[in-house]
KEFI-709045 format. One record per residue (C-alpha): residue in three letters; x, y, z. Coordinates in steps of 0.02 Angstrom, whole numbers, plus 50000, padded with zeros to 5 digits. Example, Ala and Ser with C-alpha at 12.3 -4.5 7.8 and 13.67 -1.06 7.14 Angstrom:
BEGIN
+------+-------+-------+-------+
! type !    c1 !    c2 !    c3 !
+------+-------+-------+-------+
!  ala ! 50615 ! 49775 ! 50390 !
!  ser ! 50684 ! 49947 ! 50357 !
+------+-------+-------+-------+
This chain:
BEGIN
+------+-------+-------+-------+
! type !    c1 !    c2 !    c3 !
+------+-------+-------+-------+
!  unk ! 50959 ! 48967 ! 52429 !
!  unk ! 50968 ! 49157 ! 52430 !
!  unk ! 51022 ! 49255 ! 52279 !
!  unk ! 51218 ! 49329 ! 52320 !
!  unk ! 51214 ! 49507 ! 52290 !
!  unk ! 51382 ! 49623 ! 52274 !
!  unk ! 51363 ! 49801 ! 52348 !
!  unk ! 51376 ! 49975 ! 52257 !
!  unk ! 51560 ! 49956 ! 52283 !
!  unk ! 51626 ! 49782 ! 52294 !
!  unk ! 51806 ! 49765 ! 52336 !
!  unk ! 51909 ! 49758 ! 52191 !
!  unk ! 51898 ! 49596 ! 52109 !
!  unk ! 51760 ! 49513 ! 52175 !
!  unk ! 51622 ! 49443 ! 52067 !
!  unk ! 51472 ! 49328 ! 52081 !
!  unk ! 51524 ! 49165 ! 51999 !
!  unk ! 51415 ! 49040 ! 51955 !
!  unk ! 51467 ! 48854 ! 51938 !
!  unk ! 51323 ! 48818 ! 51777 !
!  unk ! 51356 ! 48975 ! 51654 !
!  unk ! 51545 ! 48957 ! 51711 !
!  unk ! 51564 ! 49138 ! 51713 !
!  unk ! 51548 ! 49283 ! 51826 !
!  unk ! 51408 ! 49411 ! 51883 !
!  unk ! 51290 ! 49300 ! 51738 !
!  unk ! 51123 ! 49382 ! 51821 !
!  unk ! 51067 ! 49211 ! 51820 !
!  unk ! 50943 ! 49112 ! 51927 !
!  unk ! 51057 ! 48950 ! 51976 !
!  unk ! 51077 ! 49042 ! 52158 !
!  unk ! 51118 ! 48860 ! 52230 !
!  unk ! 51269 ! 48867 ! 52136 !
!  unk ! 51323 ! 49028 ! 52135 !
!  unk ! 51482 ! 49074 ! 52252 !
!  unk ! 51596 ! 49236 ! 52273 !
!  unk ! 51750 ! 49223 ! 52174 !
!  unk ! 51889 ! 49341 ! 52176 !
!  unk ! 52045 ! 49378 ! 52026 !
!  unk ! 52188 ! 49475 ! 52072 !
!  unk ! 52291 ! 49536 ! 51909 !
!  unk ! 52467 ! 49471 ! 51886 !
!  unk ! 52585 ! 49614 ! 51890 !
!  unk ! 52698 ! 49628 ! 51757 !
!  unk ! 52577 ! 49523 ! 51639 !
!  unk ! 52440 ! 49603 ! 51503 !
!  unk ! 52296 ! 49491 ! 51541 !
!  unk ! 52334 ! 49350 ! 51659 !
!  unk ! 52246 ! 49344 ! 51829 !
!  unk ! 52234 ! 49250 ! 51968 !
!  unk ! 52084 ! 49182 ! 52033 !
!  unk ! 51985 ! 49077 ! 52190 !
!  unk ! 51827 ! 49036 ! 52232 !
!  unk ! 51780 ! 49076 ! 52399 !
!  unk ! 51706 ! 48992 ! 52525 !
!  unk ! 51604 ! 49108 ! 52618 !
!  unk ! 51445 ! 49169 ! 52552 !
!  unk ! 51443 ! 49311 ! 52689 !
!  unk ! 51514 ! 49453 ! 52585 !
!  unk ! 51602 ! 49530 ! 52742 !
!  unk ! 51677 ! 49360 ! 52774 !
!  unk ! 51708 ! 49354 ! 52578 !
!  unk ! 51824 ! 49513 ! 52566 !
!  unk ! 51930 ! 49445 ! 52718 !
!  unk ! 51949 ! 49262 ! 52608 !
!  unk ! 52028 ! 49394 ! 52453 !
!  unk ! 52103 ! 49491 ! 52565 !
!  unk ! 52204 ! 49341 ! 52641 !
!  unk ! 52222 ! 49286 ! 52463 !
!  unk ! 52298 ! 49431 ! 52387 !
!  unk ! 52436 ! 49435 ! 52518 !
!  unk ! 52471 ! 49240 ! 52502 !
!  unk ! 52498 ! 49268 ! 52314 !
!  unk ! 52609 ! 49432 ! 52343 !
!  unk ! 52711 ! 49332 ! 52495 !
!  unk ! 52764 ! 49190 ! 52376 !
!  unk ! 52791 ! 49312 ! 52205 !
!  unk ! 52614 ! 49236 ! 52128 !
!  unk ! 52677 ! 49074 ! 52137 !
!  unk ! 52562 ! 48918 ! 52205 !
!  unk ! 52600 ! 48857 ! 52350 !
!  unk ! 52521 ! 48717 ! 52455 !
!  unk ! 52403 ! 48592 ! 52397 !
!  unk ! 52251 ! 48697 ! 52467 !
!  unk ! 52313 ! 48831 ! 52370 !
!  unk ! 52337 ! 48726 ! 52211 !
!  unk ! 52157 ! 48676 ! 52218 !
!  unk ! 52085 ! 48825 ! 52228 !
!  unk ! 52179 ! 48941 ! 52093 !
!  unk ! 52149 ! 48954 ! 51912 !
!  unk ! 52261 ! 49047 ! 51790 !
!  unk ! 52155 ! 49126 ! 51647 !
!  unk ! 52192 ! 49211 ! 51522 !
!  unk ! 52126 ! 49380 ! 51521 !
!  unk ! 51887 ! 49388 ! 51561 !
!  unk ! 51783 ! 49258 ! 51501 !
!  unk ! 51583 ! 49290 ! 51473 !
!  unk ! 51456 ! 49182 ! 51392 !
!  unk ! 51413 ! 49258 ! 51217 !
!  unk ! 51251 ! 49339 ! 51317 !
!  unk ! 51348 ! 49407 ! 51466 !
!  unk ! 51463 ! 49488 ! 51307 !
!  unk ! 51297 ! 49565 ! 51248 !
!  unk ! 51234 ! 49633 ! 51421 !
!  unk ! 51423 ! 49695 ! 51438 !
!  unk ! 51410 ! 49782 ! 51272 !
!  unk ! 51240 ! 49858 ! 51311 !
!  unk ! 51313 ! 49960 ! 51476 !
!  unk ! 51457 ! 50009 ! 51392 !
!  unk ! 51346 ! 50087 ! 51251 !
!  unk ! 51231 ! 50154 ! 51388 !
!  unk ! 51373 ! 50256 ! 51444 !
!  unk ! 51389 ! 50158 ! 51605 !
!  unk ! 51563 ! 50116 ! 51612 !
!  unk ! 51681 ! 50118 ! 51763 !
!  unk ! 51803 ! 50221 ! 51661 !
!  unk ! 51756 ! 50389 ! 51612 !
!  unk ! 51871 ! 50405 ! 51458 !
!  unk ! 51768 ! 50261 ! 51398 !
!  unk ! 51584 ! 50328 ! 51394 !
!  unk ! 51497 ! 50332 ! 51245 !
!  unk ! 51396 ! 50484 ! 51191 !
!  unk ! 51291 ! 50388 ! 51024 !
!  unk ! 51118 ! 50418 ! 50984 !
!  unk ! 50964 ! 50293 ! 51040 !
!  unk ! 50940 ! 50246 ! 50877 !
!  unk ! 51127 ! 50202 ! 50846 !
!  unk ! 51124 ! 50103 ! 51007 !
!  unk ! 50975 ! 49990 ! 50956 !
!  unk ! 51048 ! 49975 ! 50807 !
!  unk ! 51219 ! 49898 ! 50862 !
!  unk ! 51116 ! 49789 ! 50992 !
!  unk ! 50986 ! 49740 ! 50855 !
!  unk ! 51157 ! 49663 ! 50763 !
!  unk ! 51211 ! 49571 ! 50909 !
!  unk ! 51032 ! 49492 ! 50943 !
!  unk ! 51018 ! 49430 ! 50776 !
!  unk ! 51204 ! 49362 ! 50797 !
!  unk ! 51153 ! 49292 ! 50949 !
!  unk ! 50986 ! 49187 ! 50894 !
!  unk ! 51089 ! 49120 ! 50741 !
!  unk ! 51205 ! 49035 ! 50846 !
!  unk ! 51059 ! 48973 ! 50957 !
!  unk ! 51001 ! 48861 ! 50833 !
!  unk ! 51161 ! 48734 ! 50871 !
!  unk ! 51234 ! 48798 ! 51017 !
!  unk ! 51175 ! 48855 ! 51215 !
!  unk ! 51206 ! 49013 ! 51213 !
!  unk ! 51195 ! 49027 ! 51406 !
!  unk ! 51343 ! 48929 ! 51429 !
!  unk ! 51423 ! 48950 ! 51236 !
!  unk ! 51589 ! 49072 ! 51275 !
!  unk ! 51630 ! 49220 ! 51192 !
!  unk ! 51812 ! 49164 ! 51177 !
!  unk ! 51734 ! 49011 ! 51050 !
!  unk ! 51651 ! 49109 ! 50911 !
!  unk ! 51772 ! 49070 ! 50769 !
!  unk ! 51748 ! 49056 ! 50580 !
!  unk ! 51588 ! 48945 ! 50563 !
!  unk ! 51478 ! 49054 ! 50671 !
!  unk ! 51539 ! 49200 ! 50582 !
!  unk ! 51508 ! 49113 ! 50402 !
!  unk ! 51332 ! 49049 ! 50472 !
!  unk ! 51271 ! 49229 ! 50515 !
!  unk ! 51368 ! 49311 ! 50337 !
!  unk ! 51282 ! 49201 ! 50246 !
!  unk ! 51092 ! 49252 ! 50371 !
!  unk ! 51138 ! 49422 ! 50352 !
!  unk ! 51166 ! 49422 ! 50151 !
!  unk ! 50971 ! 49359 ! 50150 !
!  unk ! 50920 ! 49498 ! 50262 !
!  unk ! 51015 ! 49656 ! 50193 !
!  unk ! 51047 ! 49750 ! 50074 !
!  unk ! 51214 ! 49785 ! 50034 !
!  unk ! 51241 ! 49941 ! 50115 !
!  unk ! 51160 ! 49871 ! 50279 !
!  unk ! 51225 ! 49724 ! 50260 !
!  unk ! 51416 ! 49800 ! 50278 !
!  unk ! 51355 ! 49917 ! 50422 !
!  unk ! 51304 ! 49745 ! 50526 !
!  unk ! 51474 ! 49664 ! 50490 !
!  unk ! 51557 ! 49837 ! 50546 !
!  unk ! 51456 ! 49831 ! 50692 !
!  unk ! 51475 ! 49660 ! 50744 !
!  unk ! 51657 ! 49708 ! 50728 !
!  unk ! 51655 ! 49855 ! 50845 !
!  unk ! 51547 ! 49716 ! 50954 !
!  unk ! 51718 ! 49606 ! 50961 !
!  unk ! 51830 ! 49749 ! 50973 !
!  unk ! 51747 ! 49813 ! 51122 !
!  unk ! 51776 ! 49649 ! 51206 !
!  unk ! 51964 ! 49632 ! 51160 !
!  unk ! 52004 ! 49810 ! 51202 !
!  unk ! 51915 ! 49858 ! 51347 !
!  unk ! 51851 ! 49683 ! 51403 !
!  unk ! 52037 ! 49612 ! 51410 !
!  unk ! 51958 ! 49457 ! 51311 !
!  unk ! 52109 ! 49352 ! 51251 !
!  unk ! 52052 ! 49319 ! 51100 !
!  unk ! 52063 ! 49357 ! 50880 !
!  unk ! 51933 ! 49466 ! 50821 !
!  unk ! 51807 ! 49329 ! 50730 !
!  unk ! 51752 ! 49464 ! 50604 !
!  unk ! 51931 ! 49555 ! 50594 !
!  unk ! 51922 ! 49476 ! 50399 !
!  unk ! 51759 ! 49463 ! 50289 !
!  unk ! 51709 ! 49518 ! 50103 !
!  unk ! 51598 ! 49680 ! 50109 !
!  unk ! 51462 ! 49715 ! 49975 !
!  unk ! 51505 ! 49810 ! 49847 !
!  unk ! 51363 ! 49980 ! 49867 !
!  unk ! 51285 ! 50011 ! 49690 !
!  unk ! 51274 ! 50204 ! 49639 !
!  unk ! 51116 ! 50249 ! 49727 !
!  unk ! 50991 ! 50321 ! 49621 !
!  unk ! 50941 ! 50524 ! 49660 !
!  unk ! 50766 ! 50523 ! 49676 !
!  unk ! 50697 ! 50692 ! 49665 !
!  unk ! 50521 ! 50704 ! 49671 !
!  unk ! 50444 ! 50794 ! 49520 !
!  unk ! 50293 ! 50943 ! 49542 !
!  unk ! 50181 ! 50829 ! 49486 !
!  unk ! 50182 ! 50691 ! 49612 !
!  unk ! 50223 ! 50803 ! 49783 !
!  unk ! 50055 ! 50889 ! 49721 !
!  unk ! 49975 ! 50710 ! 49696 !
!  unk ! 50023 ! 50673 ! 49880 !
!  unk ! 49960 ! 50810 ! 49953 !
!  unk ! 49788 ! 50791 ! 49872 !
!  unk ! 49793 ! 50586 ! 49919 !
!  unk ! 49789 ! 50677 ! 50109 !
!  unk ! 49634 ! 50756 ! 50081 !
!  unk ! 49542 ! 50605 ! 50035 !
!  unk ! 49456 ! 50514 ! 50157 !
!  unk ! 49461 ! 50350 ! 50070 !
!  unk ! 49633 ! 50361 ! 50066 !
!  unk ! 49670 ! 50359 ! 50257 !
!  unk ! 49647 ! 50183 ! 50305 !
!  unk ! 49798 ! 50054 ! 50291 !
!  unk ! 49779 ! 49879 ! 50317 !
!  unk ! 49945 ! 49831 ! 50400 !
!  unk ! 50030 ! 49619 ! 50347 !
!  unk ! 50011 ! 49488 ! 50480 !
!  unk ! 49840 ! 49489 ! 50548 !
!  unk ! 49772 ! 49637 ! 50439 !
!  unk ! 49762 ! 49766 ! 50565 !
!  unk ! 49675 ! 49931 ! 50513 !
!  unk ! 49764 ! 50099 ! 50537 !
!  unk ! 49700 ! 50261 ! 50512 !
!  unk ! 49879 ! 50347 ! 50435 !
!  unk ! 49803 ! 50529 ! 50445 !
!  unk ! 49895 ! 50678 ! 50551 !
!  unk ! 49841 ! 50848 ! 50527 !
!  unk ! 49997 ! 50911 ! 50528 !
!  unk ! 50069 ! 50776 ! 50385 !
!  unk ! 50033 ! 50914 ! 50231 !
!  unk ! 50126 ! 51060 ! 50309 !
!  unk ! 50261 ! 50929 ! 50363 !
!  unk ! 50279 ! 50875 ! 50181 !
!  unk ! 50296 ! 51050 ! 50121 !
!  unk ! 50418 ! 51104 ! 50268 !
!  unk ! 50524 ! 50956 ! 50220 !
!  unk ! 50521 ! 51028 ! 50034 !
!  unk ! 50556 ! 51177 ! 50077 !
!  unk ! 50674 ! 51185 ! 50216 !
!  unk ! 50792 ! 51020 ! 50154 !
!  unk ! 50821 ! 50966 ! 50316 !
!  unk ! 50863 ! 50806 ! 50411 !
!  unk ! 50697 ! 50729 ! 50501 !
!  unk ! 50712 ! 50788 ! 50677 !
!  unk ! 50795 ! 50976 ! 50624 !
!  unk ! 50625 ! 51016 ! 50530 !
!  unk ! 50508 ! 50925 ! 50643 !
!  unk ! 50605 ! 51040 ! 50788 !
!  unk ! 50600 ! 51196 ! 50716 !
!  unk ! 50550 ! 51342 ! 50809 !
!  unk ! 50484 ! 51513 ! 50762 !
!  unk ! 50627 ! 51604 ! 50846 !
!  unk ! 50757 ! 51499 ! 50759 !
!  unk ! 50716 ! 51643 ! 50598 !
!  unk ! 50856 ! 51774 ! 50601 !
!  unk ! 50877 ! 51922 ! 50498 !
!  unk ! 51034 ! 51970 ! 50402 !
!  unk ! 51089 ! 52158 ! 50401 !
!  unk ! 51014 ! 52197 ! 50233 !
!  unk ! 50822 ! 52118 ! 50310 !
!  unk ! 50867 ! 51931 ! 50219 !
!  unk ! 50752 ! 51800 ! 50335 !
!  unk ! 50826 ! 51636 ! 50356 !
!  unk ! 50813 ! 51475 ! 50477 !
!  unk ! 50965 ! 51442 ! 50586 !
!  unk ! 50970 ! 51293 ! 50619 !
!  unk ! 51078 ! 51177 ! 50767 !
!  unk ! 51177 ! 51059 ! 50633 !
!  unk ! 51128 ! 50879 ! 50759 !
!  unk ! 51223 ! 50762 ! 50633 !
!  unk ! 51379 ! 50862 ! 50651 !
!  unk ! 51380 ! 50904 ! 50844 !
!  unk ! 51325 ! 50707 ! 50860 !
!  unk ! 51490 ! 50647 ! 50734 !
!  unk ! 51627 ! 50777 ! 50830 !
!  unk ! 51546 ! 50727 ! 51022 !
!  unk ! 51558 ! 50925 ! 51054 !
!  unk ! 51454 ! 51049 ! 51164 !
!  unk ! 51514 ! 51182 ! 51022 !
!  unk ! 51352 ! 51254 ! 50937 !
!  unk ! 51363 ! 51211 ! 50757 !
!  unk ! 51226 ! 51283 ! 50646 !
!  unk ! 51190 ! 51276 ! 50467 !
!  unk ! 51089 ! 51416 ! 50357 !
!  unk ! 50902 ! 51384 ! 50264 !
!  unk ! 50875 ! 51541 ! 50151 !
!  unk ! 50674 ! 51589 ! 50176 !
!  unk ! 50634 ! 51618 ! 49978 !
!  unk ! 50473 ! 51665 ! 49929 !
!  unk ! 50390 ! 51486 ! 49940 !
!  unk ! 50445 ! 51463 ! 50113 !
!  unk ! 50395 ! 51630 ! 50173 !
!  unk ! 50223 ! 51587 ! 50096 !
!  unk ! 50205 ! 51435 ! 50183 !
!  unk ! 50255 ! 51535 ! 50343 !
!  unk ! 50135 ! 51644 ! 50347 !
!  unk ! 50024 ! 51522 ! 50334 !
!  unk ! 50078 ! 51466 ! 50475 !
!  unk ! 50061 ! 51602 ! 50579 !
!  unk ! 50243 ! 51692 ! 50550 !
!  unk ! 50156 ! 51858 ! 50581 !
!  unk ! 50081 ! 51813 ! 50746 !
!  unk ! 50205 ! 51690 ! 50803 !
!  unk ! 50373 ! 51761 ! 50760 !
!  unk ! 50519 ! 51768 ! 50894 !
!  unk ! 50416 ! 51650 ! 51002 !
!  unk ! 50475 ! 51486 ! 51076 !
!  unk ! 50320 ! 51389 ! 50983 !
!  unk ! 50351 ! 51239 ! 50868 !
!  unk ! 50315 ! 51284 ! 50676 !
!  unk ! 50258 ! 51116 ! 50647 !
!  unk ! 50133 ! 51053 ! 50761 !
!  unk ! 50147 ! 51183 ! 50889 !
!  unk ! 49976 ! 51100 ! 50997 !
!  unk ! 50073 ! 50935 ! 51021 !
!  unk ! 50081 ! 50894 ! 51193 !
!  unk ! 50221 ! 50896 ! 51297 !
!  unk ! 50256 ! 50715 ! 51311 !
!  unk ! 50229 ! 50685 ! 51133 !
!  unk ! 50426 ! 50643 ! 51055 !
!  unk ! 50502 ! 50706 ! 50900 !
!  unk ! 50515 ! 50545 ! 50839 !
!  unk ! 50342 ! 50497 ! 50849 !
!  unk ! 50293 ! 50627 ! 50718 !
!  unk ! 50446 ! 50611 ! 50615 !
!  unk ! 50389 ! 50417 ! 50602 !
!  unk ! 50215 ! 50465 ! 50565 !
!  unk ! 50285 ! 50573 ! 50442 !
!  unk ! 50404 ! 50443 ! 50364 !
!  unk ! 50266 ! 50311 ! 50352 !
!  unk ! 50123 ! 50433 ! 50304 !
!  unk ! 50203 ! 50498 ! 50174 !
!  unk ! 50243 ! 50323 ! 50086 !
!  unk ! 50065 ! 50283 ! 50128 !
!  unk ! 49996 ! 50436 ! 50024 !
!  unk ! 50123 ! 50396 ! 49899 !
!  unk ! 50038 ! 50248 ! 49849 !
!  unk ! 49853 ! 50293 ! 49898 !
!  unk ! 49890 ! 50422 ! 49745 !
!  unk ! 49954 ! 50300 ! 49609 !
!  unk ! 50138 ! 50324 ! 49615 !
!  unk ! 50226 ! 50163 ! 49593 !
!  unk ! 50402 ! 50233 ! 49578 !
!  unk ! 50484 ! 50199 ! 49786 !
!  unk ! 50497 ! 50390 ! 49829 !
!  unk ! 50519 ! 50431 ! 50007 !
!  unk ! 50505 ! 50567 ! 50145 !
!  unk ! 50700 ! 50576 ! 50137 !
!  unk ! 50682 ! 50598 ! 49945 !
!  unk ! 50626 ! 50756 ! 49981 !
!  unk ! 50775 ! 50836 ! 50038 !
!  unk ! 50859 ! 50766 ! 49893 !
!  unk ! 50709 ! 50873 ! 49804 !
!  unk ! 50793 ! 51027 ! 49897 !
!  unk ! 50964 ! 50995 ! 49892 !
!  unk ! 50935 ! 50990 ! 49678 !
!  unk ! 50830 ! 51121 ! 49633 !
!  unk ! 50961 ! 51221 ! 49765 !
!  unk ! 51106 ! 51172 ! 49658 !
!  unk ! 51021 ! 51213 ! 49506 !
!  unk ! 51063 ! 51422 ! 49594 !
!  unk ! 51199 ! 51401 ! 49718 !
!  unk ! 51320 ! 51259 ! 49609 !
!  unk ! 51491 ! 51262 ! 49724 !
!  unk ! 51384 ! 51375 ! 49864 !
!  unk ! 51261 ! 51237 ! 49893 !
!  unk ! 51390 ! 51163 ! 50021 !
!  unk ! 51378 ! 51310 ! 50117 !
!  unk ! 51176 ! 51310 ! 50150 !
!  unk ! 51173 ! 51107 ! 50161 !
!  unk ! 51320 ! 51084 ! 50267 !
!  unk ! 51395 ! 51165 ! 50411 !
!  unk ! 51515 ! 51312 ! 50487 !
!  unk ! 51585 ! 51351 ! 50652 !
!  unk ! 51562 ! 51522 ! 50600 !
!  unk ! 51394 ! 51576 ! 50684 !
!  unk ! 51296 ! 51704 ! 50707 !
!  unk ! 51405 ! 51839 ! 50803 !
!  unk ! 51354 ! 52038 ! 50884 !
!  unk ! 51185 ! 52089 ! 50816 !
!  unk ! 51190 ! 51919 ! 50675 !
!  unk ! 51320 ! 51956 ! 50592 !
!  unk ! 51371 ! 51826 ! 50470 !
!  unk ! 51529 ! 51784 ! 50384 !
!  unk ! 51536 ! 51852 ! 50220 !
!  unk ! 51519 ! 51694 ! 50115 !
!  unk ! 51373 ! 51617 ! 50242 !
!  unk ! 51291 ! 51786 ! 50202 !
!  unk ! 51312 ! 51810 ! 50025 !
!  unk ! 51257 ! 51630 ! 49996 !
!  unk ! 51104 ! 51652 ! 50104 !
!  unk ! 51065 ! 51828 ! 50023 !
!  unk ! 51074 ! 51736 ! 49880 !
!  unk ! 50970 ! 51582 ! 49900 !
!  unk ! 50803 ! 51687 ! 49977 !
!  unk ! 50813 ! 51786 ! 49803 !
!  unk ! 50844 ! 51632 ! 49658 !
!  unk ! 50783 ! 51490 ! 49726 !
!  unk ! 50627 ! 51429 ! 49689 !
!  unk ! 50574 ! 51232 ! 49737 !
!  unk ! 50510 ! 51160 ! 49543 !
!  unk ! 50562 ! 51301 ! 49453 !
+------+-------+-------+-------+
């Protein structure tokens, strides 16, 4: 039997049903017993619909079947009438999908690709795989009693919520352990509020992990300099990866100016792996600094409003810059880091090569305390506060205040970056 396929634009209500999942537009393969079903909303109810399955599995011949049942419901007030009627008409309760269908739902809507346009979401990749990831693992612990191509969304209640709690409290740590149990929330919350699923939220009530004070791990002089040496050495660049004991050569050329930018600059992974030589502005008085597009904030406030924060160019910085290339490459469109990657080469990629490089050189040198590429912000962000105390905000965070005519600052974005080039000095 051929597979039923719904145009571009099906007419209102009409789904693919299919008599083994029990639900509608499944994507599955039981095409011998899949039929066109139709549900017409109730007026005057929240959820309720009506619904038939139709005979035909013509789709023209299909929308004149809902057609002719929309106006036998509206004719007799949504009543049933007729024992042909009777037999064909269910009353449900608001949308019913298998737990996977719930997922695949989920996925679109995070994808942006939802019917409404007050509804699309504008979240990062990595968010999105990260909310999906949750539901996944949700997904395989239930497998292990249940069929979770037939299991409904509507039946997850407290014992496959305590099964995965209790998965998830061996897999976490606290602090990730309470973002999956927010997210898996959101999860059923999407399905009540824009799914019309009639149902409680499973995960509406749970105990979250208490976060312990997380330790500030500022890298000391003495083992950024060991790191950057443990790149030099040869012997040093091989990893042999778990599992089948893979080999991997964890050199980049560009991983010791990427550790030093990253000291230097303070910023988030993709703002210092993006930089660009014409992102360095001058202040009235000659003061060089990086402005840079604040992504974090313009991601949290879903704006098209440039926000920027301000990275004073002290004397260390500048150093590094000319090294570079600042005198031949300033103003110009180039990358500061890794300016010869190729076009098709992502962000991400080197920020990850970065991220594990630098924890792979952390060890090749000796260092058994868990310092990380991250940790050197915190680095930054100390020795910073150690000049700027209250200002530090103002170099670290954001301001809608932005460069204006000719650069001009605001005063206090300008004093503090004046400021910072002068006093601060990375180590001391």
């Amino acid at each position: 039997m051929n597979k039923l396929v719904l145009p571009k634009n099906p007419y209102r209500g009409i789904k693919v049903f299919c008599r083994v999942c029990n639900a509608d537009n499944t994507g599955c393969k039981h095409y011998e017993s899949q039929v066109f079903r139709v549900r017409v909303h109730v007026p005057g109810s929240k959820n309720t619909v009506k619904t038939k399955k139709l005979e035909s599995l013509q789709y023209a011949d299909a929308v004149a079947e809902a057609i002719a049942f929309e106006k036998t419901l509206n004719a007799t007030e949504f009543t049933t009438v007729g024992k042909i009627v009777e037999n064909n008409i269910n009353e449900d309760q608001g949308n019913d999908y298998s737990l996977i269908d719930s997922i695949i739902k989920y996925s679109q809507f995070l994808n942006g690709n939802s019917e409404y346009a007050h509804l699309k979401k504008n979240i990062t990749k990595g968010h999105k795989d990260e909310l999906l990831r949750y539901c996944r693992y949700f997904l395989k612990n239930i497998k292990k009693t249940k069929d979770v191509k037939t299991f409904r969304v509507k039946n997850v209640g407290r014992k496959e919520v305590s099964s995965f709690y209790l998965w998830a409290e061996k897999h976490y740590n606290e602090k990730t352990f309470n973002k999956c149990m927010i997210g898996m929330k959101g999860f059923f919350a999407f399905l009540i509020d824009e799914e019309d699923i009639d149902m409680k939220n499973p995960f509406r009530k749970y105990t979250a992990k208490q976060i312990p004070h997380s330790e500030i791990n500022a890298v000391t002089k003495e083992e950024f300099e060991a790191i950057i040496k443990a790149v030099d050495d040869n012997s040093a660049r091989i990893a042999v990866l778990g599992g089948k004991g893979e080999h991997k050569n964890m050199f980049r050329s560009y991983l010791k100016d990427g550790f030093k930018l990253f000291l230097l600059v303070g910023g988030r992974r993709e703002e210092v792996v993006d930089l660009r030589w014409n992102n360095i502005f001058l202040s009235p008085n000659g003061t060089k600094f990086f402005r840079i597009k604040n992504l974090k904030v313009i991601r949290a406030k879903k704006t098209a409003e440039e926000i920027y924060k301000y990275t004073p160019i002290n004397s260390d910085l500048f150093e590094l810059l000319l090294e570079l290339g600042y005198n031949e490459k300033r103003g110009s469109k180039d990358y500061v880091l890794f300016p010869e990657r190729k076009i098709e080469m992502k962000s991400l990629t080197i920020c990850n090569d970065l991220s594990k490089g630098f924890t792979h050189y952390r060890k090749a040198a000796g260092i058994e305390r868990e310092i990380r590429l991250g940790d050197l912000r915190k680095t930054y962000l100390t020795w910073v506060n150690q000049v700027m105390n209250q200002d530090t905000k103002i170099l670290s965070s954001h301001s809608t205040d932005g460069v204006l005519q000719e650069y001009y600052l605001d005063p206090t974005i300008l004093n503090a970056i004046e400021k910072g080039a002068l006093e601060i000095k990375i180590f001391g």
